[in-house]
N, C-alpha and C positions, 0 to 999 in steps of 0.2 A: 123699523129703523133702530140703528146702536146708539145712544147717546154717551159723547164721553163725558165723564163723571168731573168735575170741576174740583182741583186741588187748594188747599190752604197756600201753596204755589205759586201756584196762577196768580191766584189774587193778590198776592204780595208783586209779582211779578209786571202785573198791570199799573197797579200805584206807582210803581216804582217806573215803569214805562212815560210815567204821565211825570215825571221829576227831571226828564231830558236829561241832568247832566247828573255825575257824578265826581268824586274826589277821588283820586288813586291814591292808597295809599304808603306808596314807594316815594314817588314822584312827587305828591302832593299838589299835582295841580288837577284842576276841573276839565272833565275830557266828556262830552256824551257820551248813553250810553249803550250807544253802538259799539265800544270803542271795549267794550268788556264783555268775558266770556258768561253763562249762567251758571248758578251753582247752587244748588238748591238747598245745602245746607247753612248756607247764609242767610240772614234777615230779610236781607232785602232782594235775594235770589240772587245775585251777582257776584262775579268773583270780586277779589278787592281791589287786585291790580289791573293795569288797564294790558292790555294785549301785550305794548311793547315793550312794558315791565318785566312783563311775565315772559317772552319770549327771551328779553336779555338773559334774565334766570338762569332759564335755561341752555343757553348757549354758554355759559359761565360755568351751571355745572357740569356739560358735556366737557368740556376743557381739563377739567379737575378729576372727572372719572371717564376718560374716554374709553381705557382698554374694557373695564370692569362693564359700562352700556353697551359696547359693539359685541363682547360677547354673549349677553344677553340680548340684542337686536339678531345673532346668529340663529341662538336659540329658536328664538320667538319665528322668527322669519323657515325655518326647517319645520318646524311643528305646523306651521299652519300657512301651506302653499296655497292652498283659496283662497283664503284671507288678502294674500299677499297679491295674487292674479287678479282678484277683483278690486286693488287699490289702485295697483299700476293700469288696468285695464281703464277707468274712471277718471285717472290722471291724463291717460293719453287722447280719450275720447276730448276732455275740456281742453287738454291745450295743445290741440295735434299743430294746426300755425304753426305754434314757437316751436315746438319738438322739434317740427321738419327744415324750418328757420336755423336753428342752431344745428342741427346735422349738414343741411348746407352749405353753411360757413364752413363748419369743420371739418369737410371732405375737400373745399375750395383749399384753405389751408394746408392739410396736408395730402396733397392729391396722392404723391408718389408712397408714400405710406398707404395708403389703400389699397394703390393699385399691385402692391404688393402682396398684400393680404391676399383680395382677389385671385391674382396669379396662384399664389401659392395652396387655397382652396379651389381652386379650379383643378391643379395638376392632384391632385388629392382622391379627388371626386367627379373627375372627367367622363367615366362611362355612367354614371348616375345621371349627371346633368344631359350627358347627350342623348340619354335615351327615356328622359322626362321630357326633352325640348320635341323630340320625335312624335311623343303619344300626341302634345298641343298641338302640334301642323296635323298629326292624322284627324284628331276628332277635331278641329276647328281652321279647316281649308277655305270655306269661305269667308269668315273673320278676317284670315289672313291675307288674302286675297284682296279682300274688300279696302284692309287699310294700306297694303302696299300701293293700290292703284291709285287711293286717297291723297298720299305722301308723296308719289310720283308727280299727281298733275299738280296737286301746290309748290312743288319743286324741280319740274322737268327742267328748267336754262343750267339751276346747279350739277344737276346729276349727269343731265349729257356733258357740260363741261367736266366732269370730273373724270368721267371715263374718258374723253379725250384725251385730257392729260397725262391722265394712268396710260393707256395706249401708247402716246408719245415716250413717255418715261423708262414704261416697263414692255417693250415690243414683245419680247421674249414668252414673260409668263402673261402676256396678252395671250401669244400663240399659242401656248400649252394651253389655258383654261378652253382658248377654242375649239382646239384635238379632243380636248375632254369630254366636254360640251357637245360635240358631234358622234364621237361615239358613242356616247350614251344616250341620244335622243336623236337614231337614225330617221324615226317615220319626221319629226318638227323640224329636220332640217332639210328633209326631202320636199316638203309644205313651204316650207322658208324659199327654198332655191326654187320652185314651182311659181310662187305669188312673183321672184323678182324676176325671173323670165319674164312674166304675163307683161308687169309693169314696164318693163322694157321693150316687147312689143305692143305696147300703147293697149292691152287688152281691156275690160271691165273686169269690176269684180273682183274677190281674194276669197279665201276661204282658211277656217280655224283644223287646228290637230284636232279638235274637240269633233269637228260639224263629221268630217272623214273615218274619225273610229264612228262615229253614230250612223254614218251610210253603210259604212262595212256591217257593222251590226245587225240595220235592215235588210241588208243583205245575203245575210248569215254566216257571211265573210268566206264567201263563194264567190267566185270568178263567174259574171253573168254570161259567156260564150261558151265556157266548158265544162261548169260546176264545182271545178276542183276546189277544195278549201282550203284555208289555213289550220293548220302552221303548213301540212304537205309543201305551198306555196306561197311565196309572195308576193302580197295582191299588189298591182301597180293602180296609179293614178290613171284614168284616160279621160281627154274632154273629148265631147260625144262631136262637138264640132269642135275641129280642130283650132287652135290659136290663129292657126298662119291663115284662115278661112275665118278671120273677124271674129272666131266664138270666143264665148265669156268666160272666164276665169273663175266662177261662181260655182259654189255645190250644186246647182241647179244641171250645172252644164259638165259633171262628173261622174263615171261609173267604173264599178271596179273590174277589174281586167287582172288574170296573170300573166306574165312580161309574153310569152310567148303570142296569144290573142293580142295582145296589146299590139306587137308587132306587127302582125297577119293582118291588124285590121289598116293599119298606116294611114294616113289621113282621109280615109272615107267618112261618110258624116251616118256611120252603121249608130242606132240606139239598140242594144241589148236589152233595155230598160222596160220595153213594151211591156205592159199585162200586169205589170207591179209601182207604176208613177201613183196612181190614188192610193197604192196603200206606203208608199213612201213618202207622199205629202204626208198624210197623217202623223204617219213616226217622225217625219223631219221638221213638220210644222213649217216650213217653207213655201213661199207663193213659186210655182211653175209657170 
């Protein structure tokens, strides 16, 4: 074990601890003495003025040599960036609260000043930012995922009214984002118009774009009547029992077909599916 070495200091320091109060001598009145800094080349270890003396002081002579201190705080603060990262870093941690209290005020304040700034760092740095915002959805899709749906069910009455109203409001660019929206996600709208058929003929069941690429997949994304594959073809939807013949609406009750088999087969209750159900339970994890 280190033992520290006990100063002529200390021991002044302690007497002096055990006197509770002291005299300042600016002010001259008796203030404990908490109330003063240490100094060791004092008597009795203590500085002589009491904090608020000393801090008047100073703010007195910052007054008197302002230019002559800030160029010298320039100085000081350029020489020694550590120094300076590990004060503000130590300030921020003690009083993050207030820090973020007074930024919120002052954004409240002056909103449109911000929102300026913003704008005008946004148009700046546009292809930076959008393709920083890109990398986070790639490598963090179920995060994202997770809190949208989070946000949705604690807010679903707001959000469907809101799109209501925007529909009401805005028909127009309702209609375009929808053109948009479907050309660019033919197989989910194909799945979309599929489930509300079903639901329309009172059928069971719905099924995900997710569940259908993953049949395709066990599939090998081959046509199970003629083997053709993808891309040569495009695989359709077919229920192995038809809608109009009470079948279910379920991946259970779907197999892939190209349009033409799809056709040929017409609402016969044909399953292509023979010989491969137990190893597509497996891959689908789904009860048959």
């Amino acid at each position: 074990m280190v033992f520290k070495s006990i100063t002529k200091y200390d021991i002044i320091y302690v007497e002096v601890m055990e006197l509770n109060n002291k005299t300042c001598s600016k002010c001259r009145q008796e203030k404990p003495i908490t109330e003063y800094n240490k100094d060791k080349s004092r008597s009795d270890g203590l500085f002589p003025q009491c904090n608020s003396c000393k801090n008047e002081g100073k703010r007195k002579r910052y007054k008197e040599n302002k230019k002559i201190i800030d160029e010298q705080n320039k100085v000081w603060v350029k020489n020694n960036p550590d120094k300076v990262k590990a004060i503000k870093t130590k300030y921020r941690n003690k009083n993050r609260n207030e820090i973020n209290k007074r930024a919120n005020e002052r954004r409240n304040k002056n909103k449109e000043h911000y929102n300026s700034i913003n704008r005008k760092y946004y148009k700046r740095n546009r292809e930076n930012i959008l393709k920083k915002q890109k990398r986070y959805r790639d490598s963090n899709k179920d995060v994202i995922r997770k809190t949208q749906q989070k946000h949705y069910n604690k807010n679903k009455d707001n959000i469907l009214k809101y799109h209501k109203e925007y529909r009401v409001k805005y028909p127009e660019k309702h209609k375009e984002h929808v053109r948009r929206w479907n050309k660019s996600n033919p197989e989910k709208r194909r799945i979309y118009t599929m489930n509300r058929i079903a639901r329309l003929k009172n059928s069971e069941g719905s099924f995900t774009s997710e569940e259908w690429e993953v049949l395709k997949k066990s599939c090998e994304y081959s046509c199970l009547c003629c083997g053709v594959k993808e891309p040569k073809t495009k695989l359709s939807i077919d229920h192995v029992i038809p809608l109009s013949k009470n079948g279910s609406n379920s991946i259970t009750n779907i197999q892939p077909l190209c349009l033409s088999c799809n056709q040929k087969k017409g609402v016969k209750n044909t399953d292509y599916r023979k010989g491969m159900i137990s190893c597509l339970r497996e891959k689908l994890m789904i009860k048959w």
